[in-house]
C-alpha positions as CSV (number, residue, x, y, z in Angstrom):
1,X,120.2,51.0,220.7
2,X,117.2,52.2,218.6
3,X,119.5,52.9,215.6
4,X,120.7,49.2,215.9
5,X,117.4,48.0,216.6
6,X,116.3,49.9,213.3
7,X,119.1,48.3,210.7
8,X,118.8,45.0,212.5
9,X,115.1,44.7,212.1
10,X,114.6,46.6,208.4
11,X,111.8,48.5,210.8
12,X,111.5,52.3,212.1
13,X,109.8,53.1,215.9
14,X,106.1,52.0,216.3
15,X,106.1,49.7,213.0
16,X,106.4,45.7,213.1
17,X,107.8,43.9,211.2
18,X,106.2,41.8,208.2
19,X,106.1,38.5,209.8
20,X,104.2,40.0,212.6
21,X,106.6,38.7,214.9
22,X,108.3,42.5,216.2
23,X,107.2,45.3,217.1
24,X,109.9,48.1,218.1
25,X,108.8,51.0,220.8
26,X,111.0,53.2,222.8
27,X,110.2,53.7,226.2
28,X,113.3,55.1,229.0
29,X,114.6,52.6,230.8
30,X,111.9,50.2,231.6
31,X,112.5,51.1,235.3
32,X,115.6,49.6,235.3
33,X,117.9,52.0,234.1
34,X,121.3,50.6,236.5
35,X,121.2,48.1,233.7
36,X,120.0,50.0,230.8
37,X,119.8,49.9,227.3
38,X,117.1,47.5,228.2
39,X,114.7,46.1,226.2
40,X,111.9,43.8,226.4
41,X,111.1,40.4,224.6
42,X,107.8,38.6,225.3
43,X,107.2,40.4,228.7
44,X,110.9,39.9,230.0
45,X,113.4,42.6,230.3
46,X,117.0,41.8,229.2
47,X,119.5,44.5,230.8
48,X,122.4,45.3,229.8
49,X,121.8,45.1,226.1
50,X,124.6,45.7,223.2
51,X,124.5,45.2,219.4
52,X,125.7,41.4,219.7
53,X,123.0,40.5,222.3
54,X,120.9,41.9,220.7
55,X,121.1,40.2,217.5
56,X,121.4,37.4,219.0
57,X,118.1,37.6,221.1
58,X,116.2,38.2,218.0
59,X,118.2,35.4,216.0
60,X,116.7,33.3,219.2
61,X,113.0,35.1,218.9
62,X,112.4,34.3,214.8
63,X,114.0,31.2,215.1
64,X,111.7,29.9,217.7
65,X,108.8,31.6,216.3
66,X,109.5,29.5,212.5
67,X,109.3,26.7,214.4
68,X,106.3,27.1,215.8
69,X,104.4,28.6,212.6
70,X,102.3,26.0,210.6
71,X,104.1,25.0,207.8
């Protein structure tokens, strides 16, 4: 999941990316590892994660956060 998170993102571990609106940290299983990879998007954990979701989730993240950005 990092190595995904990585190519998706343009970003390596502990850097964010340069609209500020990412960061990407590894941490085990975020004490939920039945449902692991997890990862964890404004506070809420999201089990279960694969390369599509993924995507999608942060298609979802920088869309919303564009739209709430001044212009």
């Amino acid at each position: 999941m990092v190595r995904i998170a990585r190519e998706l993102l343009g970003i390596n571990l502990f850097q964010t990316t340069t609209d500020a609106a990412i960061r990407l940290d590894s941490e085990k299983c975020l004490g939920r590892c039945a449902s692991a990879p997890n990862v964890k998007i404004d506070g809420k954990l999201q089990g279960a994660m694969d390369e599509k979701r993924f995507g999608s989730l942060v298609g979802i993240l920088r869309r919303s956060r564009d739209r709430s950005s001044p212009s």
